[in-house]
TORPA-4810 file (N, C-alpha, C, O; in nm, 3 decimals):
<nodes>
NODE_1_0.134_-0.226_0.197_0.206_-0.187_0.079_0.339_-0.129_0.118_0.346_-0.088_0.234_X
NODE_2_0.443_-0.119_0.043_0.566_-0.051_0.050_0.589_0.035_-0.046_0.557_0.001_-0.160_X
NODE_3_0.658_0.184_-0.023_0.666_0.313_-0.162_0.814_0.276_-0.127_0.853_0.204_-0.036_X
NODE_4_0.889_0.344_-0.222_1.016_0.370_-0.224_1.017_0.492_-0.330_0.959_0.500_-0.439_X
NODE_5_1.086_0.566_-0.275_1.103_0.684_-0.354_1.055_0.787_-0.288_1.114_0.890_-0.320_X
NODE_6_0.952_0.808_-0.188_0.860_0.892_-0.143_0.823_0.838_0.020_0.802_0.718_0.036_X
NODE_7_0.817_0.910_0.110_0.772_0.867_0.206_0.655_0.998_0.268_0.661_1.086_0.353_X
NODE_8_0.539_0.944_0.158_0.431_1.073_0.221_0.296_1.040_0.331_0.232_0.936_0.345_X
NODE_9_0.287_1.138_0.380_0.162_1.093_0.480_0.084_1.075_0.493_0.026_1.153_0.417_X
NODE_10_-0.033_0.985_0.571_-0.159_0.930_0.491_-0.210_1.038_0.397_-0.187_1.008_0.280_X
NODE_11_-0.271_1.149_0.412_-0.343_1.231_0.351_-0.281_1.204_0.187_-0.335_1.145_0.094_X
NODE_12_-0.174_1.259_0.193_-0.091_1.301_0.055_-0.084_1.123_0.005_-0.088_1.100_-0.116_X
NODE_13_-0.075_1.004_0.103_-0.041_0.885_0.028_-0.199_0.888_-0.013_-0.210_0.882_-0.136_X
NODE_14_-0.286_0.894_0.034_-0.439_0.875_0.002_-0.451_0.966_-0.124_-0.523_0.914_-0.210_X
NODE_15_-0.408_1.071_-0.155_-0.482_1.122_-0.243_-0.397_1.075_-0.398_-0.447_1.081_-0.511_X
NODE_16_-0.251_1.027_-0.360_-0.179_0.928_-0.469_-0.219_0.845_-0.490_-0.219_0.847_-0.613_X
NODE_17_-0.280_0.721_-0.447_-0.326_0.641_-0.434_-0.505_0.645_-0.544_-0.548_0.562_-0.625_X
NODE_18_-0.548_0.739_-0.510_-0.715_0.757_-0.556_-0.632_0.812_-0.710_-0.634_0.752_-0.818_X
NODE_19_-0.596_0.879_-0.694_-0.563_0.920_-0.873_-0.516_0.793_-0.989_-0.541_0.781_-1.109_X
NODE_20_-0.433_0.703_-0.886_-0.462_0.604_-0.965_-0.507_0.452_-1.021_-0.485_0.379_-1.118_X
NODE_21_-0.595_0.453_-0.880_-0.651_0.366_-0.830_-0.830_0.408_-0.720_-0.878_0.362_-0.616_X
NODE_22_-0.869_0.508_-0.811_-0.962_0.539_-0.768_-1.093_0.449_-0.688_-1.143_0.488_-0.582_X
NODE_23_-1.132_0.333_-0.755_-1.260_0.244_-0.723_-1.191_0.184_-0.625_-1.264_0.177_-0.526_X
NODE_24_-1.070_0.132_-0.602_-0.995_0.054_-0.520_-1.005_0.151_-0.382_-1.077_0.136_-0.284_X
NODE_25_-0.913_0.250_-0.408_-0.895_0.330_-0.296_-1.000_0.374_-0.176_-0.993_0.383_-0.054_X
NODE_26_-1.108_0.400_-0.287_-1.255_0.465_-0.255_-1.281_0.391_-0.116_-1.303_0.451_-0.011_X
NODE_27_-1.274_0.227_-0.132_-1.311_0.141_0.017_-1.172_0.150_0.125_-1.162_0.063_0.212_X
NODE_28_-1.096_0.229_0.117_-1.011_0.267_0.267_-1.070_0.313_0.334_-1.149_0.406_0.320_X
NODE_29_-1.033_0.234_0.447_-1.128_0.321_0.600_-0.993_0.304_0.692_-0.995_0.283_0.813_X
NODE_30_-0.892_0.315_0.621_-0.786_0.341_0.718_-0.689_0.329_0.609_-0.698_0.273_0.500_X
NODE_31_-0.530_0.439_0.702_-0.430_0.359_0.659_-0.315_0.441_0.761_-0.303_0.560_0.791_X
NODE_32_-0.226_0.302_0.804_-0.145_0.350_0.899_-0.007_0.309_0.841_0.014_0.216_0.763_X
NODE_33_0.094_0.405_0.903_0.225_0.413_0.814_0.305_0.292_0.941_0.261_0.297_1.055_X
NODE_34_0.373_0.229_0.922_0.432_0.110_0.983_0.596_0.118_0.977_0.663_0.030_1.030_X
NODE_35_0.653_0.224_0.910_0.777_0.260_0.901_0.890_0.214_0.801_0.854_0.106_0.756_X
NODE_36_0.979_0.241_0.762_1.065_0.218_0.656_0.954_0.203_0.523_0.907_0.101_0.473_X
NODE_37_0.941_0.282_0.503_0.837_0.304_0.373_0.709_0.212_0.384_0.612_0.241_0.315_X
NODE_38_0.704_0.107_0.464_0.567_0.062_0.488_0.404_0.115_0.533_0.391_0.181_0.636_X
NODE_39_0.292_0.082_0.453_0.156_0.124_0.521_0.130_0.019_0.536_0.206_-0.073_0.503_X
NODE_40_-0.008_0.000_0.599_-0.108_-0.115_0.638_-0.242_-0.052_0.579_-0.279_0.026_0.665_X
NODE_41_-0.312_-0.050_0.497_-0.406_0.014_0.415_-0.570_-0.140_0.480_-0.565_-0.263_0.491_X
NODE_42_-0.670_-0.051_0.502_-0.796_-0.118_0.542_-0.880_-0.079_0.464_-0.922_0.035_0.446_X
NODE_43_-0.911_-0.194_0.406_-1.032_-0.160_0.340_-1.141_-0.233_0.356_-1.135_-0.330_0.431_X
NODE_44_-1.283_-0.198_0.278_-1.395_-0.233_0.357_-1.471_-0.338_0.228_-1.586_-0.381_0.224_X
NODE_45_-1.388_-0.352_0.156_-1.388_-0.435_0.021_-1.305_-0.541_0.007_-1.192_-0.507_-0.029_X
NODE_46_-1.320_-0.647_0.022_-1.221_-0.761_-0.024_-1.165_-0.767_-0.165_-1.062_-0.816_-0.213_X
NODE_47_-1.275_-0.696_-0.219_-1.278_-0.711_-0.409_-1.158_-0.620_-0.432_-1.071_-0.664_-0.506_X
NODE_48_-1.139_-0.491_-0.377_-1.034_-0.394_-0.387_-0.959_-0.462_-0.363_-0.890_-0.479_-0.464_X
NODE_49_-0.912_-0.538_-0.253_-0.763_-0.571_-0.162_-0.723_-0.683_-0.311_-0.646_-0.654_-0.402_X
NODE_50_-0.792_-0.795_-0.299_-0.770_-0.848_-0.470_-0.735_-0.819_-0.605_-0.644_-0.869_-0.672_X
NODE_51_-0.840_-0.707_-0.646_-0.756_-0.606_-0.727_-0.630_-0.583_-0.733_-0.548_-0.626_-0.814_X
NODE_52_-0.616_-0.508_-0.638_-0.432_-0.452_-0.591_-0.326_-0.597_-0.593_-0.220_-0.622_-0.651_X
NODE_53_-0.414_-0.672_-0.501_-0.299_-0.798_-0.529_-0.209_-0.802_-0.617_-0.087_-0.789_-0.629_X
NODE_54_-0.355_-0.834_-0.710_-0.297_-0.884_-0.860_-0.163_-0.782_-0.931_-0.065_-0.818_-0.996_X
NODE_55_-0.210_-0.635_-0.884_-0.120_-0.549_-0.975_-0.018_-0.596_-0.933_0.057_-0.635_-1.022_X
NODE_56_0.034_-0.616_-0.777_0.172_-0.657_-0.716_0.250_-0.515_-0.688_0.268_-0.465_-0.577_X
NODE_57_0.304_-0.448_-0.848_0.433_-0.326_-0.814_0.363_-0.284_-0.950_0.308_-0.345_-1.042_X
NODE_58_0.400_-0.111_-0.912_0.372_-0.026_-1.019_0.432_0.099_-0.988_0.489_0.119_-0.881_X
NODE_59_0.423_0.172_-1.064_0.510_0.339_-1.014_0.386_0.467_-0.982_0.279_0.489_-1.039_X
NODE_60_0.449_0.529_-0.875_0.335_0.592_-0.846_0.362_0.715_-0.867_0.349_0.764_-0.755_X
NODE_61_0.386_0.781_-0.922_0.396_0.963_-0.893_0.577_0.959_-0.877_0.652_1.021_-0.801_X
NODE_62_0.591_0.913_-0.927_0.753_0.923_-0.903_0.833_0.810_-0.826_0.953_0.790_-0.845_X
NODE_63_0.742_0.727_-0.723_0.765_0.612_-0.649_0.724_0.497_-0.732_0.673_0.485_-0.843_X
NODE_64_0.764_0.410_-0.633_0.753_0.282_-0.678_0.680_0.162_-0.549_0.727_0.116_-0.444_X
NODE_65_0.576_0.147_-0.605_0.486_0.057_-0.464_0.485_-0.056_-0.493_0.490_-0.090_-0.611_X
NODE_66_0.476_-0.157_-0.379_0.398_-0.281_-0.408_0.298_-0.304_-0.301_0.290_-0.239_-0.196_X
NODE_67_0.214_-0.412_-0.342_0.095_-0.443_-0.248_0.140_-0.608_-0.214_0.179_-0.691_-0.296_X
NODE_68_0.120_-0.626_-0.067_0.157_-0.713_-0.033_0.015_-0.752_0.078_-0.067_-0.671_0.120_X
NODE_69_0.020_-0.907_0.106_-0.105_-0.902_0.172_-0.074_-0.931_0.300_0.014_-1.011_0.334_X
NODE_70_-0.166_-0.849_0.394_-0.120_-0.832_0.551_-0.114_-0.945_0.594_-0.146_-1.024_0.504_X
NODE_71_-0.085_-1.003_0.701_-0.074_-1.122_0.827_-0.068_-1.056_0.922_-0.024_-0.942_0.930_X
NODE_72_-0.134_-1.158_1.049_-0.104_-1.020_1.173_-0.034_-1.042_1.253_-0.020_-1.152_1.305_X
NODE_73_0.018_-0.955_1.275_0.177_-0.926_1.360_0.248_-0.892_1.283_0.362_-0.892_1.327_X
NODE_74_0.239_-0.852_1.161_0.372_-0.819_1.059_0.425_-0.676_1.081_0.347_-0.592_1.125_X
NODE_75_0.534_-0.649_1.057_0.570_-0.578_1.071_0.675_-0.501_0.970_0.751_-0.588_0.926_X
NODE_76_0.708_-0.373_0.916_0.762_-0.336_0.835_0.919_-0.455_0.810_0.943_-0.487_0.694_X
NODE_77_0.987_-0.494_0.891_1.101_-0.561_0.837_1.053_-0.714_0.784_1.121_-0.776_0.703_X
NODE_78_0.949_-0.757_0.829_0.846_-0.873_0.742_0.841_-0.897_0.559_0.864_-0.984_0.475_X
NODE_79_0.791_-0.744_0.570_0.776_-0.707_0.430_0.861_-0.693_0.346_0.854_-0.755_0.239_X
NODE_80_0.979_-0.596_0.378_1.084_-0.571_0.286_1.194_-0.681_0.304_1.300_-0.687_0.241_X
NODE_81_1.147_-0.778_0.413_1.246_-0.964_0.380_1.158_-1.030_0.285_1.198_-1.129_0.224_X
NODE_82_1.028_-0.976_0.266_0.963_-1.044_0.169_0.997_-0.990_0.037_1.006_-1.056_-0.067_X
NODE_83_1.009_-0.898_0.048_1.069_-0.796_-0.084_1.186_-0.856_-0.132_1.196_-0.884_-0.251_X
NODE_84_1.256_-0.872_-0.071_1.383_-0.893_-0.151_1.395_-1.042_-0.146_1.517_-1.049_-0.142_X
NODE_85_1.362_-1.140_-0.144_1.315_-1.272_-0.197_1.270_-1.281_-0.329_1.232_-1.389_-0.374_X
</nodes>
């Protein structure tokens, strides 16, 4: 995923995240920050990661996220070239 507006740390992104996306969130068993506003979020649910898909971008607490779906090797400048496409 990518925030803009906010760059908080897992704890504080985890507990943004569960407030509004509680059932989703619930299956993280990780999440690592990847830089320039990027995480890599693991979850132990496929059904969650789908969920989120679908939302795409929404505002979070003052930010603004999107969910994007991992590939491996990606890396934060991956994402935000995908972003702005």
């Amino acid at each position: 995923m990518h925030m803009e507006g906010s760059r908080p740390n897992r704890p504080e992104l985890r507990r943004m995240l569960y407030t509004t996306f509680p059932k989703e969130i619930s299956t993280v068993v990780d999440i690592q920050f990847m830089g320039k506003g990027c995480y890599h979020l693991e979850f132990t649910d496929p059904l969650s990661v789908d969920r989120l898909l679908k939302i795409k971008h929404t505002s979070l607490q003052g930010g603004w996220i999107s969910f994007y779906k991992w590939t491996h090797n990606v890396v934060a400048d991956d994402i935000l070239q995908h972003k702005e496409a």
